[in-house]
N, C-alpha and C positions, 0 to 999 in steps of 0.2 A: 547444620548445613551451611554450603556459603553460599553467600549471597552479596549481590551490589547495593552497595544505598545510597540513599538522596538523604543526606542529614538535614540540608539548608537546602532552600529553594537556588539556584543562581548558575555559574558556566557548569556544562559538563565534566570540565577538570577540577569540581571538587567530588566531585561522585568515587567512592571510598568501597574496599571491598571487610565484610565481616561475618562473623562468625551468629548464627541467630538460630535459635530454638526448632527442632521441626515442625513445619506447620500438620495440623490436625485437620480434617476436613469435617465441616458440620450439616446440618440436615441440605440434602439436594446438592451438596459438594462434593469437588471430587481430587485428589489427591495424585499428582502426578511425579514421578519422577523424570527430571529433564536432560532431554539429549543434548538439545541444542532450538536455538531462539534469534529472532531476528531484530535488526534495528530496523525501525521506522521512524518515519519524520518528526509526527506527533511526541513522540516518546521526549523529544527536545523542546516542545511546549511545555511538556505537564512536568520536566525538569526545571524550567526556568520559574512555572506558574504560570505559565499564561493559556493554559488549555482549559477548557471550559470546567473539566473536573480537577479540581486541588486535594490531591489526598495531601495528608499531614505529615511533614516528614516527623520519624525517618519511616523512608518507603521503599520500596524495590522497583524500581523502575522497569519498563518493559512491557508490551503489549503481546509476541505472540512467542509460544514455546513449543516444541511435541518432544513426546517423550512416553514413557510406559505408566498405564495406572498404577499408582499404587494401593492406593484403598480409596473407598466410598464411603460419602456420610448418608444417612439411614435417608430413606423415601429414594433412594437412587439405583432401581432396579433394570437398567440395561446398558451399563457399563460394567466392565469385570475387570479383574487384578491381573495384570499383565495387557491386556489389550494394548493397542498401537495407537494415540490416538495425536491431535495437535488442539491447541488452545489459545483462547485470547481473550482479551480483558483489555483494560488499560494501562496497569501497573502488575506486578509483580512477576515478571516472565526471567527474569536475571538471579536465579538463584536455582540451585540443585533440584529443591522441590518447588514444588507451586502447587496451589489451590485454587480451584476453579467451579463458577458454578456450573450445573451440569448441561447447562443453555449457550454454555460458552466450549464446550470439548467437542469433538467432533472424531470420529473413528476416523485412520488412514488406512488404504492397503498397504500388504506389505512389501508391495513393488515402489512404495514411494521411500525415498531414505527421510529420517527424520528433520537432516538439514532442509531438506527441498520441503518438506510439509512444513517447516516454521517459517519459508520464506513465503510458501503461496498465500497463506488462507487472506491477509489483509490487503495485499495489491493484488491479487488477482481477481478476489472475492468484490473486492472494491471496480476496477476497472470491468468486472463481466456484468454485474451491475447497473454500472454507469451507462455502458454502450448500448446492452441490451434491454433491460426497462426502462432508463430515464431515457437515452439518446436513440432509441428503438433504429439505430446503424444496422442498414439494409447492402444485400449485395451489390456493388457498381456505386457507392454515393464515395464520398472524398471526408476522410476522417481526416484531424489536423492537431497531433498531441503537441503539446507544450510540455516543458522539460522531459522531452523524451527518454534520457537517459538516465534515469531515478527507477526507485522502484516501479511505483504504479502506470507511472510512463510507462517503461520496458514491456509491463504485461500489456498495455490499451494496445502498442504497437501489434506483439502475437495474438490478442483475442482480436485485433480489428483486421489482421488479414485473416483468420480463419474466419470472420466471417463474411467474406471477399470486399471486404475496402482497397481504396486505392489511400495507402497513409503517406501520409507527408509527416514526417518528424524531426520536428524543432528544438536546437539544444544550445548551448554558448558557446561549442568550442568544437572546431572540427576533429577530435579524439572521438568525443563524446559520439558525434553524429558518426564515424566508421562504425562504433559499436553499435548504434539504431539499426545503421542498415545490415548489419550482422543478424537481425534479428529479424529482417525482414522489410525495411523500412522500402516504402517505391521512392519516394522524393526527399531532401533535408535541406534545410534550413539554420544556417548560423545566425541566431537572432541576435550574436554580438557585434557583426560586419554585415551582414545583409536587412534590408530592410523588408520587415517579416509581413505588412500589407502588399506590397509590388510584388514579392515574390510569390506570395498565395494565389495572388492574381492571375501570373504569369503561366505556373503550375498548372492550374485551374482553366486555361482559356478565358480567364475573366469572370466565373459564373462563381467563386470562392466554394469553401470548403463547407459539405453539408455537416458532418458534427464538430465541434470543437472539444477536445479535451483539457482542461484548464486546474493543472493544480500548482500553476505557480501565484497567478495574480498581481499586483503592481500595473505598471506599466503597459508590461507586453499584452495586457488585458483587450485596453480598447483597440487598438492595434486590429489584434487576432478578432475580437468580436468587426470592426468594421471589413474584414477580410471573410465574413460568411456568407452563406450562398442564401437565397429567397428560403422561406419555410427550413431554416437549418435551426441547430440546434446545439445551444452552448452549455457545455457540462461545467458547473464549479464544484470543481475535487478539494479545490485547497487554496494555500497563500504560504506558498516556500518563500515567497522572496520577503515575508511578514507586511507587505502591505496589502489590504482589502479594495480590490476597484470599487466607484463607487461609477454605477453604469448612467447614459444618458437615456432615458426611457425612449429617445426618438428613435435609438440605434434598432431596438427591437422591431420599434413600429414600422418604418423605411423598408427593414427587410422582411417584414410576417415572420421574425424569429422569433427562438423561446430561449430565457435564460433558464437551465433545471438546476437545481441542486441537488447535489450527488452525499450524501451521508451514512456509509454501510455501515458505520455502527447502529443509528437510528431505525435504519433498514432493518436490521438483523432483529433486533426487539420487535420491531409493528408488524414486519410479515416472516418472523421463524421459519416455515416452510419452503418459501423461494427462498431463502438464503438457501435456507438448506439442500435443494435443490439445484440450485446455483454452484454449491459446492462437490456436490455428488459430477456435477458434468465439469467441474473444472480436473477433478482427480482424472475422470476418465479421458481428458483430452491429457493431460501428463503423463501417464500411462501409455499411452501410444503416440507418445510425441508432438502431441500436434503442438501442445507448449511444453518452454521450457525454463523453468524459473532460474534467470543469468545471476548465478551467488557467484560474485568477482572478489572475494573478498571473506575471508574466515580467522575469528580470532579466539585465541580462551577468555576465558571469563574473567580472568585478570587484565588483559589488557581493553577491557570494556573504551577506556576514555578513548585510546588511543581508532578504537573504530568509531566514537560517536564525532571524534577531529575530524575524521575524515567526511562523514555525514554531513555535517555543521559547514564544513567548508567548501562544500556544493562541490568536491572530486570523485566521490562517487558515483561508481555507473552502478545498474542493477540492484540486488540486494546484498547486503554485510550480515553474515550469520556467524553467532557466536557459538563456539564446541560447549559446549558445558558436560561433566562426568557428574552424574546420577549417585 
């Protein structure tokens, strides 16, 4: 099969395409053949090394893929050969086959195409999450995404007006923000020429934004956290810009807010069920529209680098999904 690999740890322009054995699926595994698979942020950590898990190169890089089962390794009795399903892991989603444990596939209907299932399950899965059991985002409060124009942005944006926020979405470059409010955005913010606390304020009548959604991190952090409303609630998704804020404890105390941390992969292991469950209502809101995951951007499998350049170099809107042939 082909596949992408990470030979050495370091830029995404060494990542090499080659030719590697089929993989076998073993006890509880499952065997997919891939349609097509998404980039995510992360994928650029565990490229460089610097994500919490280091597999060994050479690796295959990539977190989520869907595609048709092909075979089951034994104790794995409710999944069948052919089904329709989508996947994720942390690695190996960049190649024809993949191998999956059976904790990680998940059935799609067959009203979803297989591009749109590789791009939902980790920013949607993540941002439905986020808003709804960490940041419990009620109808009428004031959500307030940071890099809204990225994957998991793009989704916080549609799962936060469905479930009637008034969102404010924040991006670096007025492109980016036409595309937020493409998707729905009420208010936007260029946090590269406007100053991103006076304007929350101003939005706001001065009362700031009840949830925060945060997966960029650095700078814009305190900022956006000193820009929250009394009893709000600040999501950490991530650190796109690679720096970690490091918060002043008084900020929370001042306002009665709460900083949550938002982890859907962690999620996904401790409570199985609501993910899964969680997943079952994101299909169904895709399905009749009510979201729509914005793939701006589709490459083959051979030009992998040339979509993680673009990733890398923060011009991405929405999600990059790569075709892969099965």
């Amino acid at each position: 099969m082909r596949a992408v690999l990470c030979t050495e740890y370091g830029s995404h322009d060494k990542l090499v395409l080659g030719d590697l054995p089929d993989p076998v699926p073993g006890p509880g595994q499952v065997l997919i053949d891939v349609h097509a698979a998404s980039l995510n942020f992360p994928d650029l950590l565990v490229i460089h090394g610097l994500y919490q898990y280091k597999p060994e190169p050479p690796f295959t890089p990539g977190a989520e893929a869907a595609g048709v089962v092909a075979a089951v390794g034994d104790g794995v009795n409710d999944c069948f050969v052919g089904q329709r399903v989508t996947s994720f892991g942390v690695i190996g989603a960049f190649a024809q086959k993949r191998v999956a444990d059976r904790s990680m596939v998940i059935a799609i209907p067959d009203e979803i195409s297989f591009a749109t299932a590789a791009a939902m399950t980790m920013a949607y899965g993540t941002s439905y999450h986020a808003l709804v059991q960490r940041g419990s985002l009620t109808s009428g409060e004031t959500l307030l995404v940071l890099g809204a124009a990225g994957g998991v942005g793009s989704a916080a944006i549609e799962i936060g007006k469905n479930l009637g926020a008034t969102v404010i979405a924040a991006a670096s470059s007025d492109e980016k923000l036409a595309f937020c409010t493409s998707l729905g955005a009420d208010h936007t913010i260029n946090y590269s020429t406007d100053d991103l606390r006076a304007r929350v304020k101003e939005l706001t009548g001065g009362t700031g934004a009840d949830v925060i959604y945060d997966p960029v991190g650095g700078d814009l952090s305190e900022s956006a956290f000193r820009s929250i409303a009394w009893g709000g609630r600040y999501l950490v998704i991530g650190f796109a810009s690679g720096d970690v804020f490091k918060l002043p404890l008084n900020l929370p105390l001042l306002k009665g807010a709460s900083a949550v941390g938002v982890f859907w992969g962690s999620f996904t292991a401790h409570e199985p069920e609501t993910a899964a469950a969680n997943l079952v209502e994101i299909s169904r809101m895709v399905i009749n529209g009510a979201l729509n995951p914005a793939i701006t951007a589709t490459f083959p499998l051979e030009r992998v680098t040339a979509a993680y350049e673009l990733l890398a170099s923060r011009r991405a809107m929405g999600k990059l999904v790569l075709e892969i042939s099965a």
